[in-house]
C-alpha positions in Angstrom: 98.3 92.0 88.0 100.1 94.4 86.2 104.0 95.5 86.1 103.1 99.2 88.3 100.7 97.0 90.6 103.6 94.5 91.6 105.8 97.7 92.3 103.1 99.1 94.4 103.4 96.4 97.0 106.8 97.9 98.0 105.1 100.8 98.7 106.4 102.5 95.8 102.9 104.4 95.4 102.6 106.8 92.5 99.4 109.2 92.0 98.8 108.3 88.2 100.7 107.7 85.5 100.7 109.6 82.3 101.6 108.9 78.8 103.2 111.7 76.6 105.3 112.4 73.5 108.6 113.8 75.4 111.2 115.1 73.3 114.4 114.5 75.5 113.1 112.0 78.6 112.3 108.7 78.6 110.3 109.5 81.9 109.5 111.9 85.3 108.5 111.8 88.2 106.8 115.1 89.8 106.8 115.9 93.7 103.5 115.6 93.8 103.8 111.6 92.6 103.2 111.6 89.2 104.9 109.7 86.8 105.0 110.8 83.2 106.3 108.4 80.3 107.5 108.8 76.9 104.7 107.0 74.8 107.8 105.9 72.3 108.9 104.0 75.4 106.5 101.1 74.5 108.8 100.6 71.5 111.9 99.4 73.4 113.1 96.1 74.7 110.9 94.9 77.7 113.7 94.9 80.2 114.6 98.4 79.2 110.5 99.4 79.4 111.0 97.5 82.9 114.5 99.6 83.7 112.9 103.5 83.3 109.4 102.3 84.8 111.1 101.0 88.1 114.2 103.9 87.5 110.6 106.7 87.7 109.1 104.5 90.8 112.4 105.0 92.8 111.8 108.9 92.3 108.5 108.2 94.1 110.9 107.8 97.4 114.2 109.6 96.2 113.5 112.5 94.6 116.3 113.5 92.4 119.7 112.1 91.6 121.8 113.3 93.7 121.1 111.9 96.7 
């Protein structure tokens, strides 16, 4: 089982997930569900690779920051 399917069984459903060069975000999450991901993220530290996947599977139920 992978890392997005353990977060999916806290209902943290996401449409897709897609992997782009970004020039200023590690990652995003759109209102329609979809979570885009720096592809340079795969370079980092596991726990920080962990931190901005589960930090873009919040968005999924809180949509932006300030709230």
């Amino acid at each position: 089982m992978s890392q997005l399917d353990e977060f999916n069984q806290n209902n943290l459903l996401f449409k897709k997930v897609v992997l782009k060069t970004l020039k200023s975000r590690w990652g995003s999450c759109s209102f329609e569900n979809i979570i885009c991901l720096n592809n340079l993220l795969f370079y980092l530290p596991k726990h920080l690779q962990e931190y901005i996947i589960l930090h873009e599977l919040v968005h999924v139920k809180v949509k932006n920051h300030s709230k």
